[in-house]
C-alpha positions as CSV (number, residue, x, y, z in Angstrom):
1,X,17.2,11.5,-12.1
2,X,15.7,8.9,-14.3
3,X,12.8,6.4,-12.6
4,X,15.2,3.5,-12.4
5,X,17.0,5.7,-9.7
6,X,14.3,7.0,-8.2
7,X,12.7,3.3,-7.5
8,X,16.8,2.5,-6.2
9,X,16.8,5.3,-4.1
10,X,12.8,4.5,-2.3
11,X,13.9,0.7,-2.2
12,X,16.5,1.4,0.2
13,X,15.0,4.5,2.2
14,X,11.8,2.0,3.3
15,X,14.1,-1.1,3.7
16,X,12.2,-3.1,0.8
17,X,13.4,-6.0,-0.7
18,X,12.2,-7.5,-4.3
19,X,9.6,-9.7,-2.8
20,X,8.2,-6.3,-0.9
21,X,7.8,-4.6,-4.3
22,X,6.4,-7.2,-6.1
23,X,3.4,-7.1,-3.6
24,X,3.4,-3.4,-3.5
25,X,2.6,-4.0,-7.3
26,X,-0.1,-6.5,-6.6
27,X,-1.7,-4.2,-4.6
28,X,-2.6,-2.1,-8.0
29,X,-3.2,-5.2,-10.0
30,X,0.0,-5.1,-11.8
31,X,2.1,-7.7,-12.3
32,X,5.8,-8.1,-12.7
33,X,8.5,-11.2,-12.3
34,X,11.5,-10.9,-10.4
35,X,14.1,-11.3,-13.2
36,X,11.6,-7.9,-14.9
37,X,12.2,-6.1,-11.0
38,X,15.9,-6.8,-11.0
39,X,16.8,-5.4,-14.3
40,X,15.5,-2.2,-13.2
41,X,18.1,-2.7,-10.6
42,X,20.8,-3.3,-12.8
43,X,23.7,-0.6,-13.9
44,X,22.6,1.1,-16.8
45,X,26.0,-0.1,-18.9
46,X,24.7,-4.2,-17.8
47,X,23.6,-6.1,-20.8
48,X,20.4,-7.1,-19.1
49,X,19.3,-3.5,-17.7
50,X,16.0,-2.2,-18.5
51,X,14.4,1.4,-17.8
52,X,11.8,1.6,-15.4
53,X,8.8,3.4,-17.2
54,X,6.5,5.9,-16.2
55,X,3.7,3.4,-15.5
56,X,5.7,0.9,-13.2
57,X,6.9,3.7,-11.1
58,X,3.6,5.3,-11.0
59,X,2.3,1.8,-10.1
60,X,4.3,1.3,-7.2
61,X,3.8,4.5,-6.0
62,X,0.1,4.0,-6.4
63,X,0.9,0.8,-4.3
64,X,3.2,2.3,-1.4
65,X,0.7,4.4,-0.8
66,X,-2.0,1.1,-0.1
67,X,1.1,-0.3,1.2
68,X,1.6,2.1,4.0
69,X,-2.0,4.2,4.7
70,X,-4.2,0.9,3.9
71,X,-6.9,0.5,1.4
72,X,-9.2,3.6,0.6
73,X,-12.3,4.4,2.3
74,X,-14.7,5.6,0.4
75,X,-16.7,8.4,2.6
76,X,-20.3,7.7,2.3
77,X,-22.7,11.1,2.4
78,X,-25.5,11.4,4.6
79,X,-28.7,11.3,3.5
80,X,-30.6,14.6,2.6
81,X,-32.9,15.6,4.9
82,X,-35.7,16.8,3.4
């Protein structure tokens, strides 16, 4: 299963459209256009398709999980007692 299927396959399992994704993205600081999004999109034998690399899928997953859960919390530690 290549990424380009596996980003087809979590797009329509969580009901996300291109706008969705692109501010998934944003949430890790990574930008992408909408034409770049929908040739991921495309059949693989369309002369515009493009694979989806390892750092765009691991980008948006990074994202989905801000998306979802929020932003992280750091913990803070408590203060030594001495």
């Amino acid at each position: 299963m290549s990424n380009n299927d596996i980003l087809k396959k979590l797009r329509v399992a969580l009901e996300l459209n291109n706008e969705d994704i692109i501010k998934i993205l944003e949430l890790v600081n990574f930008k992408v256009t909408k034409s770049e999004l929908g040739s991921f999109f495309r059949s693989e034998d369309h002369p515009n398709f493009k694979p989806c690399g390892d750092q765009i899928l691991r980008n948006f997953l990074n994202g989905l999980v801000i998306f979802k859960r929020g932003p992280r919390v750091e913990k803070q530690t408590p203060p030594a007692i001495d």
